[in-house]
C-alpha positions in Angstrom: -4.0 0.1 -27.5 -3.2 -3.6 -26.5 -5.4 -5.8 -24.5 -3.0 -5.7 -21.9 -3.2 -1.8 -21.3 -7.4 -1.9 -21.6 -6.9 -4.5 -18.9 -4.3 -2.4 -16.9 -6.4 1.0 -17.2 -9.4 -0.4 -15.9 -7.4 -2.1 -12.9 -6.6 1.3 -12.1 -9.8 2.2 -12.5 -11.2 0.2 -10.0 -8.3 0.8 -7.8 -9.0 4.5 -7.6 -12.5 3.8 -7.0 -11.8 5.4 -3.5 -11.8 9.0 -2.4 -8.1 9.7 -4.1 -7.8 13.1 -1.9 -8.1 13.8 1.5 -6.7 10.2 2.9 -4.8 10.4 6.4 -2.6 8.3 8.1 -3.9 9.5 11.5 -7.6 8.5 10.6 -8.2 12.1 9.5 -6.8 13.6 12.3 -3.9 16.6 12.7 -0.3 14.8 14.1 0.4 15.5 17.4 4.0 14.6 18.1 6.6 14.2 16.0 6.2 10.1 15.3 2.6 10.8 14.5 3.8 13.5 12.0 6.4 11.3 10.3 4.6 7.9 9.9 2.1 10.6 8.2 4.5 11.6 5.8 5.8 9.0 5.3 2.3 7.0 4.7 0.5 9.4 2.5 2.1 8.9 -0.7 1.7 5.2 -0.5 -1.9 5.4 0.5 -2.8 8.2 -1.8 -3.5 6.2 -5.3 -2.8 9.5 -6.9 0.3 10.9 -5.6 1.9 7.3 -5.3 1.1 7.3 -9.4 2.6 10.6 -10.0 6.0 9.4 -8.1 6.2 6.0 -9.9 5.7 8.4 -13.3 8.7 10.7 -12.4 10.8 8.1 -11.4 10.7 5.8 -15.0 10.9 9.1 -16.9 13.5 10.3 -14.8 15.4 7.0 -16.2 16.2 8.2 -19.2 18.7 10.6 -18.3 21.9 9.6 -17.1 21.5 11.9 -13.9 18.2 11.0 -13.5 18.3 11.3 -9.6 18.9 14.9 -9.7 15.6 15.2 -11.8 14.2 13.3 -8.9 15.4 15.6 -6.4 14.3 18.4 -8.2 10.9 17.4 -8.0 11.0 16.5 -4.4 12.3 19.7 -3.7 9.2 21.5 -5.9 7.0 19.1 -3.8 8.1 20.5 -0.4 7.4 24.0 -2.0 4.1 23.4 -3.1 3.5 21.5 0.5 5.0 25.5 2.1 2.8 27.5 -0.6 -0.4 25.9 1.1 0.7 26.5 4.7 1.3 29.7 3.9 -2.4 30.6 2.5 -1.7 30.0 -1.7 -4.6 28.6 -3.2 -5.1 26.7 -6.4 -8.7 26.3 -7.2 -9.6 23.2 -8.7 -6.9 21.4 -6.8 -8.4 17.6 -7.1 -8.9 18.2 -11.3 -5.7 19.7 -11.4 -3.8 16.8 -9.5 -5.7 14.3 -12.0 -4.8 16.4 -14.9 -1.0 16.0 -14.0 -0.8 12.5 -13.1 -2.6 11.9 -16.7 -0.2 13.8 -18.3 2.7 12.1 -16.8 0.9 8.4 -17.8 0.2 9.9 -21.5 4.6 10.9 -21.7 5.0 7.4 -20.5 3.0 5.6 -22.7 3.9 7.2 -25.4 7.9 7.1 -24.8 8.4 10.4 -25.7 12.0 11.7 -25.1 12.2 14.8 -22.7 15.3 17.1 -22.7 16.7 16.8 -18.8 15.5 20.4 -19.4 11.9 20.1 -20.0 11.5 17.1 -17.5 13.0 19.4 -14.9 10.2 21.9 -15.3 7.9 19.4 -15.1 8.5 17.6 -12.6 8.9 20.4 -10.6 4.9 21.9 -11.5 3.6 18.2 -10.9 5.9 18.6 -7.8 4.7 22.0 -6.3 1.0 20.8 -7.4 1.1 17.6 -5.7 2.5 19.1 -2.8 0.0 21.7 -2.4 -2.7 19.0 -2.4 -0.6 17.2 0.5 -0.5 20.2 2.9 -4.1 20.1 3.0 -3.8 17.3 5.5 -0.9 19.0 7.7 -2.2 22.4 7.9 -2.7 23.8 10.9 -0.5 21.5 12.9 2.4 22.2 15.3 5.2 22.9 14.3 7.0 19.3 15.6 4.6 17.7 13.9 5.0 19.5 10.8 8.5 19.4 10.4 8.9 15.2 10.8 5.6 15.0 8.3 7.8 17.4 5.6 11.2 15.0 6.6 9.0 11.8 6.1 7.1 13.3 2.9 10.6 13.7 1.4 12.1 10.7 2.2 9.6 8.4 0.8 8.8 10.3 -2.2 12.6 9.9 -2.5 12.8 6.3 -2.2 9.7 5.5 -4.0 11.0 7.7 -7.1 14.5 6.1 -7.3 13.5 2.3 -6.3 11.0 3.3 -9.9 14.0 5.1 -11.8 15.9 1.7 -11.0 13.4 -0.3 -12.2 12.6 1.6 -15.3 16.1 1.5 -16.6 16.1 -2.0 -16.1 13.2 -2.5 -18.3 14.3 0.0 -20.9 16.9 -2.7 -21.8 14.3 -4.9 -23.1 11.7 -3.5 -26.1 10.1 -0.6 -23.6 6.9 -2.3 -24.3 6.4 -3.1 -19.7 7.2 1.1 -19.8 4.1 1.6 -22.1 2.1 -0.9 -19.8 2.9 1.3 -16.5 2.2 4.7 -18.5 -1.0 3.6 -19.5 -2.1 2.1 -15.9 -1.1 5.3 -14.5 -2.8 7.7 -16.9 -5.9 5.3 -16.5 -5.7 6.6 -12.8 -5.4 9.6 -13.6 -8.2 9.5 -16.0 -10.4 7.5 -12.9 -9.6 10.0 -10.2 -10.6 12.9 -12.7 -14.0 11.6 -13.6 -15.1 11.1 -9.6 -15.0 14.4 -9.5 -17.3 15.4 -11.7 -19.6 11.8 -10.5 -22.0 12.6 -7.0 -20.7 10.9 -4.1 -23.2 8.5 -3.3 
């Protein structure tokens, strides 16, 4: 491993020093109204370290096939699925080690510029999709249904801009030596890898 990625997984590390579930745009409060459920929405993947790595991941592997955005779709779409399996009473025990393990696994792919058939990147995007969006309807459940439905619309378009502004990006750098690529794999499985390890660390 290069200096550069030590120095870019312990960034991440102190960047997910924070509670990495839970976080609400509403200051931990259910949306009301429909503005209140789409700045939610549309604010949790950015402000949830975790989920905002798992998006960037999806969208530079997602750049390796030339019809990468349906890849990205695809994943949105398991998102919204896992976000409906919670509000319908699914459960997934060990949620918070699970969502680490995924966003480590997505880093680790990354890093190590594996090529994935459009195939196997389909079905995984889609379980890091549906597991992620499990972990975000814990924030939304029990809301109205207003609410709910401009949270789902602003969940799904950011998570849709945020993956194809990365895929962009990516394919941009893959011109070069794919060396920046190994960089933002390893910073992202060094979150992964610091959001894992708080949960097995007493809050203080």
């Amino acid at each position: 491993m290069t200096l550069k990625s030590s120095r870019l997984i312990a960034l991440a590390a102190v960047l997910a020093a924070e509670p990495a579930f839970a976080h609400h745009v509403m200051d931990g409060k259910l949306p009301g109204t429909f503005t209140q459920g789409l700045l939610s929405g549309l604010g949790h993947p950015v402000i949830g370290l975790d989920h905002l790595a798992a998006v960037v991941a999806v969208g530079c592997l997602a750049a390796a096939h030339p019809k990468g955005w349906g890849l990205v779709i695809g994943f949105v779409v398991a998102m919204m699925a896992g976000v409906a399996a919670h509000l319908q009473g699914a459960t997934l025990p060990g949620a918070e080690i699970v969502v680490a393990g995924t966003v480590i696994a997505l880093g680790v792919v990354l890093l190590t510029h594996r090529q994935l058939s459009a195939a196997v990147a389909l079905v995984l995007f889609a379980a890091v999709g549906w597991i992620h969006g499990y972990a975000l309807g814990e924030s939304i459940f029990g809301a109205e249904q207003t609410p709910l439905w401009a949270y789902l619309l602003g969940l799904a378009v950011i998570q849709s801009a945020i993956a194809l502004a990365a895929m962009r990006v990516a394919g941009l750098l893959m011109r070069g030596d794919g060396l920046r690529l190994r960089l933002i794999g390893a910073g992202i499985a060094g979150i992964g890898i610091a959001i894992l390890m708080q949960q097995f660390v007493p809050a203080a």
